[in-house]
C-alpha positions in Angstrom: -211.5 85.1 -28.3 -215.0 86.0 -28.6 -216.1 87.6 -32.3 -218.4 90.4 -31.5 -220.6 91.9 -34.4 -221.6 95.9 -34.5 -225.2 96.8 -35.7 -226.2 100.1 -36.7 -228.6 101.3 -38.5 -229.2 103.0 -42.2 -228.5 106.1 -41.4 -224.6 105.7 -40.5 -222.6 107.5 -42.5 -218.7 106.6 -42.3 -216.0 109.2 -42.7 -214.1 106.9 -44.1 -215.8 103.9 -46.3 -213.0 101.4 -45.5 -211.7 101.2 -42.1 -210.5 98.1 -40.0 -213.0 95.4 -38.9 -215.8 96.7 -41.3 -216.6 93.2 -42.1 -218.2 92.7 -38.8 -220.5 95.8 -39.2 -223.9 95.4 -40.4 -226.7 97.9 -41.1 -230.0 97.3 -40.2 -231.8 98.4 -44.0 -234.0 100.8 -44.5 -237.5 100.0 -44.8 -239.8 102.9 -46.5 -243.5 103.3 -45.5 -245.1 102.2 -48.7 -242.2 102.8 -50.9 -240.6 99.4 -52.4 -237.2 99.6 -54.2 -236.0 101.5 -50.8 -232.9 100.0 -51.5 -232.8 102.7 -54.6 -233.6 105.4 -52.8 -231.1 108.4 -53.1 -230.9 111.9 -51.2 -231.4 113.4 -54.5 -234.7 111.7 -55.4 -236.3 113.8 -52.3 -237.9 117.4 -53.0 -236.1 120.5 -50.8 -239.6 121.4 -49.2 -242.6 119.1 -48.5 -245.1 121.8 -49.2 -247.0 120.3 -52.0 -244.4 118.1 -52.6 -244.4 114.5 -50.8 -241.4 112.7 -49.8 -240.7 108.8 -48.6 -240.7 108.5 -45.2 -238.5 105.9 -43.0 -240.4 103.3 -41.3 -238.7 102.7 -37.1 -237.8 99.2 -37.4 -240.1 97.0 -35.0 -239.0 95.1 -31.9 -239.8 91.7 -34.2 -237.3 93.3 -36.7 -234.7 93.5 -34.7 -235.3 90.3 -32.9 -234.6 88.7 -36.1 -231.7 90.5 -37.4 -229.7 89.7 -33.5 -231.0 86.3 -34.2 -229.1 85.9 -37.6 -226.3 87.1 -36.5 -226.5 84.9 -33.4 -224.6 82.3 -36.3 -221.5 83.8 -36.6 -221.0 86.3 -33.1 -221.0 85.7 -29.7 -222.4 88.7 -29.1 -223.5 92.1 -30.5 -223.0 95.9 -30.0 -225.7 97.7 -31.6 -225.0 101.4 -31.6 -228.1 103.6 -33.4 -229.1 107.2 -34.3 -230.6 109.1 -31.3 -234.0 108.7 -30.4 -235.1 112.3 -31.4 -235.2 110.6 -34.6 -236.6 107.6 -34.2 -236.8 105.3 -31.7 -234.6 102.4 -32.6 -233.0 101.9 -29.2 -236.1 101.1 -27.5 -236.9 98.6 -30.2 -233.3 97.2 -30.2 -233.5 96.9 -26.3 -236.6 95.3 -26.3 -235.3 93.0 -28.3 -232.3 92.0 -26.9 -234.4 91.5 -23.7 -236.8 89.0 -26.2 -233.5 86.8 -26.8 -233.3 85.9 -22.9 -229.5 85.2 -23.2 -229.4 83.4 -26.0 -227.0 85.7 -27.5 -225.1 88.8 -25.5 -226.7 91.7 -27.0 -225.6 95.5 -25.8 -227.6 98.5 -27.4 -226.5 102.6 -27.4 -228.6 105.2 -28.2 -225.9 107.5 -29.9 -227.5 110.9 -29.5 -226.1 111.8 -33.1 -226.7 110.7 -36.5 -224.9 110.7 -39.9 -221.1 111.0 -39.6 -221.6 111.3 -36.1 -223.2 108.0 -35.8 -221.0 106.8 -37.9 -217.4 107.9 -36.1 -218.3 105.8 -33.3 -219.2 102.6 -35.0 -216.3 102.6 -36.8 -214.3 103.2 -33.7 -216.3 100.3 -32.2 -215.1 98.0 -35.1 -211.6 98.7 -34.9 -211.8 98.3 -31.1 -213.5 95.2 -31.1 -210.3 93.8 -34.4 -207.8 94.7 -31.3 -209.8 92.4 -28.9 -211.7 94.4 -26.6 -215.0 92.0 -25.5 -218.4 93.3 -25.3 -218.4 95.1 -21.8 -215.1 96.9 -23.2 -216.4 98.3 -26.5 -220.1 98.9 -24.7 -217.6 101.3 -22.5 -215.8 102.3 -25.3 -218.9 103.5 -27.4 -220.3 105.6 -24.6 -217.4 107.2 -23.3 -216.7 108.3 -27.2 -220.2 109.1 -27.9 -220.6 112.6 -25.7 -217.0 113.9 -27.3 -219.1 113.8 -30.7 -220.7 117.7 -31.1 -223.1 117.9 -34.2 -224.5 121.3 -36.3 -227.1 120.9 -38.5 -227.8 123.4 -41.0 -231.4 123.1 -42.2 -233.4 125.2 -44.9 -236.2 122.8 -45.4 -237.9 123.4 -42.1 -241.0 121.4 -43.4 -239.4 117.8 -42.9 -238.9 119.0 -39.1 -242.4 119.9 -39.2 -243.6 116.1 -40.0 -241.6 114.7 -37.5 -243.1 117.1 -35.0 -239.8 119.3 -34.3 -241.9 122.8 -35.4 -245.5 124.0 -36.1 -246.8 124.5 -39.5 -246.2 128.3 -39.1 -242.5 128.1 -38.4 -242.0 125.7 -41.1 -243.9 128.1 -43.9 -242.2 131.0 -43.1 -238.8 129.5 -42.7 -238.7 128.5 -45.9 -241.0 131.1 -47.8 -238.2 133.6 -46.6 -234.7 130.9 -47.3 -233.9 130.7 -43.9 -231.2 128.2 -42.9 -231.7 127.2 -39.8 -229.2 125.6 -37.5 -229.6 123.2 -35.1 -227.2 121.8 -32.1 -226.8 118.1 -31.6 -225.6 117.1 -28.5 -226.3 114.1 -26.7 -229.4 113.5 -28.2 -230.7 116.7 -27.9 -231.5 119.2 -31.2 -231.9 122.8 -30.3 -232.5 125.8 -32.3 -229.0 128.0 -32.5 -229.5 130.9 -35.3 -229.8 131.8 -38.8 -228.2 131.6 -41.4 -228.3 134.7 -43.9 -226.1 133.9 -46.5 -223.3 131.6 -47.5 -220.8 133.9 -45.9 -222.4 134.2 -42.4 -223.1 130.4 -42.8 -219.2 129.5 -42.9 -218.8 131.8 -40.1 -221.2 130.3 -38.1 -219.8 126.9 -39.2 -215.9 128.4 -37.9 -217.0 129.8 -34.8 -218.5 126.5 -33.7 -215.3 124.5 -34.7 -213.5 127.5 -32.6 -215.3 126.5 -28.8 -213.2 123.3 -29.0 -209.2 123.3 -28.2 -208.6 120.0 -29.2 -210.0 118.0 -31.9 -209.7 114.8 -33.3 -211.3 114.9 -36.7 -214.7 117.1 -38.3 -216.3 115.2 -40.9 -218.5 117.2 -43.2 -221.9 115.9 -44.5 -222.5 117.7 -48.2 -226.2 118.3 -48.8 -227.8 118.0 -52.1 -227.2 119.7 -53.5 -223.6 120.6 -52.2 -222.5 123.6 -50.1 -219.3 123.6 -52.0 -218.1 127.0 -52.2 -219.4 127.4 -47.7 -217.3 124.1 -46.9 -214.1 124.9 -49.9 -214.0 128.5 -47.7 -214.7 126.5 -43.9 -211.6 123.9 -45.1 -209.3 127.0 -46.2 -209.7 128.5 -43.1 -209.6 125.3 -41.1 -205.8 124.3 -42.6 -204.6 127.9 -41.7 -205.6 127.7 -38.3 -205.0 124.0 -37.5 -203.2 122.8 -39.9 -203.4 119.0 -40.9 -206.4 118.7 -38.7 -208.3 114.8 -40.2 -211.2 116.0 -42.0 -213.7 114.2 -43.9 -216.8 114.6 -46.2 -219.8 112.1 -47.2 -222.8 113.5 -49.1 -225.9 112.6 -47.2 -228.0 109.5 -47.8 -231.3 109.0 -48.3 -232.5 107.6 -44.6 -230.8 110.9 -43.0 -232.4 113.6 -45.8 -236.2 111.8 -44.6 -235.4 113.3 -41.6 -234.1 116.6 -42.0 -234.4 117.3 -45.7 -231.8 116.4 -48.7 -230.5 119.9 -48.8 -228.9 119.6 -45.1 -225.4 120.8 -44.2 -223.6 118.8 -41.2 -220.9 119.1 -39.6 -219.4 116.6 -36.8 -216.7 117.4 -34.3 -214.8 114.6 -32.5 -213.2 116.3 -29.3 -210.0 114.6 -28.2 
């Protein structure tokens, strides 16, 4: 049977740490632009607004970086499924293609762009790990991968506009008023795509916008929550309360967010992911 590694990259979060075939999952690490010790780096250590305050920020791995990490693990697979955050981020599936073009069949390489991030990212590695334990060879999980990956729906609750506004999402303007006047604001992910939705004007209209986004799907399969820092804990203790009266044991889970995904959209960040059935 052909061993097939998964590669993703540092901003995976998994809703849950331990999960069959996690072994054969490998991250691609960070690497911070002028910032050694990345490996230390913690959500936390980031400021809530850029104005005046400087932050690290994530460096796209190269096509030469990811040439060498397929190549490594060229050793001990037969081939490789790397599944990466969406390209509105970064563009780490063009690299990763590029690469596995570079390697001229030396080693079956299969890249996805995952249109998500985080825990959303994350849901469909892990699927991709378990699927490849039970046997499925690299065409399968490739299928496997992108048939899950348009079920994931992603909401992204975001009151430090500013790290938007140095990756180019907003103008200056947007960014400075946003925040001089607390706005949340929330963002769809879907497919890749991250669109403006509303505001947020206070914790209680934010859990109501978080419910009524759970409330367009019929049938999920699990919502994993990504905690900002600091946490939303009273918005997602009142989201869960209301989730188990209405659905009862539906699977969720919570990770607080890391530092790769806080570079991009700030450290205090609510997510939420929703796996549709």
């Amino acid at each position: 049977m052909a061993s097939i590694g998964i590669v993703s990259d540092s901003s995976t979060l998994f809703p849950n740490p331990v999960f069959t075939g996690r072994e054969r999952v490998h991250l691609l690490p960070a690497a911070w632009q002028g910032e050694p010790g990345a490996e230390r780096l913690k959500a936390a250590d980031f400021p809530a607004s850029l104005k005046g305050a400087p932050a690290p920020q994530l460096a796209a791995a190269s096509t030469a970086d990811f040439e060498a990490f397929f190549r490594k693990l060229g050793s001990h697979y037969d081939g490789v499924l790397a599944i990466l955050h969406a390209e509105r981020f970064s563009p780490l599936a063009t690299a990763a293609a590029e690469a596995a073009a570079n390697l001229h069949g030396s080693l079956a390489v299969r890249v996805i762009d995952s249109g998500t991030l985080a825990l959303g990212l994350g849901l469909v590695v892990q699927a991709a790990a378990e699927a490849a334990e039970a046997g499925l060879g690299l065409a399968e999980l490739d299928l496997h991968a992108r048939n899950m990956a348009p079920r994931i729906y992603g909401l992204l609750c975001i009151p430090g506009l500013s790290y938007l506004q140095r990756s180019g999402e907003i103008n200056p303007s947007q960014a400075l008023v946003g925040e001089y006047l607390r706005v949340t604001q929330i963002y769809t992910l879907e497919e890749g795509e991250l669109v403006p939705s509303q505001k947020a004007r206070n914790p209680r209209h934010l859990v109501d916008v978080l419910h009524e986004f759970l409330s367009e799907f019929e049938d999920l399969e699990h919502v994993a929550l990504m905690q900002g820092v600091p946490a939303f804990e009273q918005e997602t203790r009142a989201l869960r309360e209301r989730l188990l009266e209405e659905r009862g044991q539906l699977p969720i889970s919570e990770q607080t967010i890391n530092a790769p995904v806080a570079s991009f959209i700030g450290p205090h960040s609510l997510g939420i992911f929703a796996l549709e059935r």
